[in-house]
N, C-alpha and C positions, 0 to 999 in steps of 0.2 A: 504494500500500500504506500502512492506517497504521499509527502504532508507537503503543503507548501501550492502552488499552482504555476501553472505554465507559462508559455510565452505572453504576453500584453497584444490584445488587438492593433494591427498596424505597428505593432515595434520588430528591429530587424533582427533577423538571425542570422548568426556570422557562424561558420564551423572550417576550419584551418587544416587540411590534414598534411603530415609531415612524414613520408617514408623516409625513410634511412636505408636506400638502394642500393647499400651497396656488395650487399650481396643476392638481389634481385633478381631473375633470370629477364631478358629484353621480350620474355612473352609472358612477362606477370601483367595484372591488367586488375586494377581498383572501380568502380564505382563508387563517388558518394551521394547520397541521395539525402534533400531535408524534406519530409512528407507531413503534409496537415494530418490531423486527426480524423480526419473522412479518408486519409488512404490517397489521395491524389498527391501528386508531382509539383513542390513549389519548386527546386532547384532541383541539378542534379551536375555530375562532374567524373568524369575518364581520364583515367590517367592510368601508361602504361610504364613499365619496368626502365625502359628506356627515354623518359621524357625527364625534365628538370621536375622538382617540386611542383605543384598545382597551386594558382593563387587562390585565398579564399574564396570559400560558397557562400555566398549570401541569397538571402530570401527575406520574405515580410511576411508575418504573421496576419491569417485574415481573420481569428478566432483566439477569442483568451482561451487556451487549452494546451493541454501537453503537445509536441510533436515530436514526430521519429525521426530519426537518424540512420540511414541504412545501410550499412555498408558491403557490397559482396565483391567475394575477389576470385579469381580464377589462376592458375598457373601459379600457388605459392612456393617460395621456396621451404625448403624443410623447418621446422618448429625451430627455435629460436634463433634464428637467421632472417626473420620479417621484420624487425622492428618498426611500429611506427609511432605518431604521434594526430592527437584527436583532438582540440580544443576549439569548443561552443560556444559562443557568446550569446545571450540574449538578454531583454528586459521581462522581467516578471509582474504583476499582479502586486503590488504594494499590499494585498488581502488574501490571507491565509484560508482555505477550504478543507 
């Protein structure tokens, strides 16, 4: 369960993501995706093994509500050898639910 509430109507969602490729294969392949709480598509972003860093994802919030963040990737390299990094910015709800 959580406490606290979601993004703020109209306020932005920033999500950063940071591979550390370097030991990536050039056919690993990321997806990120920020999704409303209805499931549909506000941002999304491809980035393969072989590209620089991805600049942030941003999207706008059309509902105070949680949203998803979705990440799917294909062609990983072996377990600890993917390293990445994931960091979300958004505005919240000043009112707890």
């Amino acid at each position: 369960m959580w406490a606290g509430s979601g993004a703020q109507a109209g306020a932005p969602i920033s999500a950063s993501l940071r591979p550390a490729a370097s030991h990536w294969d050039p056919g690993s392949e990321l997806l990120l995706e920020i999704l409303a709480p209805d499931g549909s598509r506000l941002a999304s972003q491809f980035w393969s093994g072989n590209a620089p860093a991805p600049e942030s994802l941003d999207a706008t919030s059309k509902v105070p509500a949680w949203h998803l963040l979705r990440l799917t990737a294909t062609r990983l390299p072996p377990p600890g050898q993917m390293p990445f990094e994931l960091t979300v910015t958004y505005t919240a709800s000043q009112t707890l639910e």
